[in-house]
C-alpha positions in Angstrom: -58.0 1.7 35.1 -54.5 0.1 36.1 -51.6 2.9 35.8 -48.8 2.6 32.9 -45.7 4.4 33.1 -44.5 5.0 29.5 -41.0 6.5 28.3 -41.5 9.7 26.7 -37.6 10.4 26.6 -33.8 8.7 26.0 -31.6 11.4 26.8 -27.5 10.1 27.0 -24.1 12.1 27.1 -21.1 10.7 25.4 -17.7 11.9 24.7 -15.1 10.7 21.8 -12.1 10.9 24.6 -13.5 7.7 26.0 -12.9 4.1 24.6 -16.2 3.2 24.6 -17.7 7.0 24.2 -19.7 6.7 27.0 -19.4 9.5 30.0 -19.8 7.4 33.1 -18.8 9.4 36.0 -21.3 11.9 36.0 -24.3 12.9 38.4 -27.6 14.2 37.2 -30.5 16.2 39.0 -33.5 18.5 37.8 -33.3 21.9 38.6 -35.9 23.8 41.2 -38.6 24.5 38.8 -38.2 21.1 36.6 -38.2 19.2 39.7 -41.8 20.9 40.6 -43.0 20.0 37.1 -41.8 16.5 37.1 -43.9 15.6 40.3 -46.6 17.6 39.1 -46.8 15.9 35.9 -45.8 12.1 37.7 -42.9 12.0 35.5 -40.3 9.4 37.0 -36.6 10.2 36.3 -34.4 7.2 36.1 -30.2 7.5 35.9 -28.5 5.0 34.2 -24.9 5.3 34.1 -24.2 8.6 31.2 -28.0 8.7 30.5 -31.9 10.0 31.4 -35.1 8.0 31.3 -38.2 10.1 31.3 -41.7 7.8 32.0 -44.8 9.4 32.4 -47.8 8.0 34.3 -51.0 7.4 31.9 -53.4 4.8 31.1 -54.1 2.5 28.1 -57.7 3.6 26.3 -58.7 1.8 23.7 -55.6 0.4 23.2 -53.9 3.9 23.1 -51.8 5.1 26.0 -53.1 8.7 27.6 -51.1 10.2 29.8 -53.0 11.0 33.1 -51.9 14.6 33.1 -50.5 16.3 29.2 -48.6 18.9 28.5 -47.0 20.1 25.1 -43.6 22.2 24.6 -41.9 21.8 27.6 -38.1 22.6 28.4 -36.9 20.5 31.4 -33.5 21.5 33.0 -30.8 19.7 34.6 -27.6 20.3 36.6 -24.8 18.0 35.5 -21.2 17.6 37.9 -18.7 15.9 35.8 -16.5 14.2 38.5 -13.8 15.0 36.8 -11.4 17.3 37.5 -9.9 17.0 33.5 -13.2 17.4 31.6 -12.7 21.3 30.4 -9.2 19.5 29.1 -10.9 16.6 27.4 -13.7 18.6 25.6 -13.4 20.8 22.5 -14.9 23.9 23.8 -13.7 27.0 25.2 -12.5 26.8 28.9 -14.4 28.7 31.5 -13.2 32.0 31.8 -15.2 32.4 35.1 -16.6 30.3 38.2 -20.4 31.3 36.9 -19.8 30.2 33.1 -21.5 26.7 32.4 -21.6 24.0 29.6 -25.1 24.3 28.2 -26.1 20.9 26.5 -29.6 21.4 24.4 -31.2 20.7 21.1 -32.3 23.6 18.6 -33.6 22.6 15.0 -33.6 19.2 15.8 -30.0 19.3 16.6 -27.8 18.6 19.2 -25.5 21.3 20.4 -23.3 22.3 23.2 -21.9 25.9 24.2 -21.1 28.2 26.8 -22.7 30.6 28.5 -22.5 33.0 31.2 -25.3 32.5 33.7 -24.9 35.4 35.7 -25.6 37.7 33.4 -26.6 38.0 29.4 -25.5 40.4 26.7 -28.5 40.9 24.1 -27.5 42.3 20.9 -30.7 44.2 20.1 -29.3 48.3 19.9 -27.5 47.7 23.0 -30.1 46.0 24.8 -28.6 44.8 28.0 -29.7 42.8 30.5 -27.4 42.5 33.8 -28.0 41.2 37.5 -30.4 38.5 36.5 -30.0 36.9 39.7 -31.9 39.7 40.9 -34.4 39.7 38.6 -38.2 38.4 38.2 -38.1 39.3 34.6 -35.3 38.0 33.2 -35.5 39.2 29.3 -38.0 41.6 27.5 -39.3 41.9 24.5 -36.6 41.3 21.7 -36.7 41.4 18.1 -40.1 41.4 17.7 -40.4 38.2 20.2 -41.7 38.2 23.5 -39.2 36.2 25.9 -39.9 35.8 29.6 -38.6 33.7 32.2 -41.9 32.9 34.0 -40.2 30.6 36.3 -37.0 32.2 36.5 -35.1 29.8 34.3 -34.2 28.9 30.7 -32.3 28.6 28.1 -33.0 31.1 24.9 -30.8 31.3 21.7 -30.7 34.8 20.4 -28.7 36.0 17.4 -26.9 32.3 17.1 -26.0 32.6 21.0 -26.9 30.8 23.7 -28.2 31.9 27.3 -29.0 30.8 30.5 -31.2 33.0 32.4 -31.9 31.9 36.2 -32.2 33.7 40.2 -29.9 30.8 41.7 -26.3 29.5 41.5 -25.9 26.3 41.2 -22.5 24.6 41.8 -22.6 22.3 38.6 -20.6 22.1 35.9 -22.9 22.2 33.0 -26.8 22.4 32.6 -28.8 20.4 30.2 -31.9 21.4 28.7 -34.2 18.6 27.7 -36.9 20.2 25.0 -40.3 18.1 24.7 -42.8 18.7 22.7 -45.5 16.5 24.2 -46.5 13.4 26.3 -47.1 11.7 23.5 -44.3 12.2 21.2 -41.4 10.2 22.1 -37.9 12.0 22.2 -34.4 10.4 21.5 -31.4 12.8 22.4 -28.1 11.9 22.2 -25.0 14.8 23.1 -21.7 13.8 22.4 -18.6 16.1 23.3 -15.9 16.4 20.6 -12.3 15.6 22.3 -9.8 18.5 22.4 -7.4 19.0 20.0 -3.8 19.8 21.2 -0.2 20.3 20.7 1.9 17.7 22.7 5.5 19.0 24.3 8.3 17.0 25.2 10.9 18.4 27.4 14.0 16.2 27.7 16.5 16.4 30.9 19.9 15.1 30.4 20.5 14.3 34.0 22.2 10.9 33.9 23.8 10.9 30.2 26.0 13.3 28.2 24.2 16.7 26.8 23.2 16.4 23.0 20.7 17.8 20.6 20.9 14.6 17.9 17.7 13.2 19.8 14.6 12.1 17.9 10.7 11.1 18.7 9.7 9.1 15.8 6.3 7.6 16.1 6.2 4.1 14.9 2.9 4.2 12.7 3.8 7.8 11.8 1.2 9.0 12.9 2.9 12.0 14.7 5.5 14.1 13.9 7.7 16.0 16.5 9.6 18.8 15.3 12.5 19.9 18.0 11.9 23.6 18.6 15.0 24.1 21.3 18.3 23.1 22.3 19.2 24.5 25.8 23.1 23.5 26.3 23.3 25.8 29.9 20.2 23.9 31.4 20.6 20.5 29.5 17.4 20.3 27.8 16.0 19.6 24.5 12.1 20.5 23.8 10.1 18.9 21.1 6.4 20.1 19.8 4.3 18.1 17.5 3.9 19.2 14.5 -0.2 18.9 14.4 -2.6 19.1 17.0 -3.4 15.6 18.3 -6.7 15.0 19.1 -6.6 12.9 23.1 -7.8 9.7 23.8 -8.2 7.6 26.6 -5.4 5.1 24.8 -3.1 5.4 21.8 -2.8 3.2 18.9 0.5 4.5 18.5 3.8 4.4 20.2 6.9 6.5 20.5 10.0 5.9 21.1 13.0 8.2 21.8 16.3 8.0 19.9 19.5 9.6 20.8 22.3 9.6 18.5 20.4 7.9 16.4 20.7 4.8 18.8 17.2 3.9 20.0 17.0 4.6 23.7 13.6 4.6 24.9 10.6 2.9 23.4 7.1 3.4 24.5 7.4 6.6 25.5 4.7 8.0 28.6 2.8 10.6 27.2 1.8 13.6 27.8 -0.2 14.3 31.3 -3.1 16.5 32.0 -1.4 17.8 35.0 1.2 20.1 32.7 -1.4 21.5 30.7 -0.1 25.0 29.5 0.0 27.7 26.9 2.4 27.8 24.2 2.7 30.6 22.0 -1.3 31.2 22.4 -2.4 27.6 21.7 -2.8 25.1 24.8 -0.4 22.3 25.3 0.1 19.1 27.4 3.4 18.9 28.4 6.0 15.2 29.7 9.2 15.9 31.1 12.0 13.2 31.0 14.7 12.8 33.0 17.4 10.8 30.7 
């Protein structure tokens, strides 16, 4: 009989920084063991811009589709690289606190979630069960809460206790891992992971390098849509710092536009905003910072 490749799974990333929501600039590829399984179960992986088409060989019986080889419950991992040297910036989760901590994209009860996790090593919370050194492991988990949990092929990702882990015996220099869960060949899967944008408080410093030193300076945004609250007036070094009032959730363009008064003379209109290059920490909560020589 003539061989049918049918799609067995959608898988797309998107992010709400972007205009369009789509992550574009990323690369994809399966992991050691997924890459095996794939070939072994003539799965053909296609990349299309933020997204993953699974199609599995079969044949049409009786005018059913059957794939040539089945399997059912199935986790396939991915690396992901980002190409992007602002992504932690962009994305409402924590920032890596180490080189070995990774995004983990994957779907529990139907849902789709993101977190991070440590892949060097896992905490358990079962009476102090801890398991360390993974990478030089065979066994990566035992038997926990009454649930048996191996890693037959040296990776996965488990949720234990609401937490999320990613047990494997190699580094891989990605930025996040995705974990693709499929029930069978013949139920199709949809999945669709889209990344919050950050939050964050926006800080204007002002310079008075040109003009005469004074605090009555404004920001007023013109659909008030932000509010700026001046939090210091530094005579001795000429500067005047403003904070906004909320965090402000970033976007790849504004609606809105500020402009600068001074004296209550407008100055400056359509004000640059804040870059990713001066992101900081102000009084414990992250900050992106524009500086501006008047």
């Amino acid at each position: 009989m003539e061989k049918k490749y049918k799609i067995i799974c959608n898988w797309s990333l998107n992010h709400m920084y972007f205009n369009n929501k789509k992550y574009n600039n990323i690369s994809i590829r399966p992991l050691i063991h997924t890459d095996k399984f794939i070939k072994k179960y003539r799965i053909i992986v296609k990349y299309i811009d933020n997204s993953i088409q699974l199609l599995q060989e079969g044949e049409v019986k009786e005018n059913n589709w059957v794939p040539t080889i089945e399997f059912n419950n199935k986790k396939l991992l991915f690396q992901i690289n980002f190409n992007d040297e602002n992504f932690q910036i962009k994305s409402d989760f924590e920032l890596y606190k180490n080189k070995d901590q990774k995004l983990i994209l994957y779907t529990e009860n139907e849902k789709n979630k993101y977190a991070i996790s440590d892949i060097k090593y896992g905490n358990i919370t079962d009476n102090s069960i801890i398991i360390k050194d993974v990478f030089s492991n065979k066994i990566l988990a035992r038997n926990i809460l009454n649930q048996k949990i191996f890693v037959n092929e040296t990776e996965e990702v488990i949720h234990i206790n609401e937490k999320t882990y990613f047990w494997t015996n190699k580094k891989y220099n990605c930025d996040a891992i995705l974990c693709i869960a499929l029930k069978n060949s013949l139920k199709f899967s949809e999945i669709n992971h889209t990344i919050k944008s950050r939050k964050i408080y926006w800080k204007y410093i002002l310079c008075f390098k040109y003009i005469q030193f004074t605090e009555n300076v404004k920001i007023i945004s013109e659909n008030n849509t932000i509010t700026f609250l001046k939090i210091l007036g530094d005579s001795k070094n000429k500067t005047v710092t403003f904070i906004s009032e909320n965090k402000i959730e970033l976007k790849e363009a504004y609606e809105d536009q500020l402009n600068l008064l001074i004296n209550d003379a407008e100055i400056l209109t359509s004000l640059q905003y804040p870059s990713f290059k001066n992101f900081n920490i102000f009084k414990d909560e992250y900050t992106i910072e524009c500086y501006i020589n008047l």
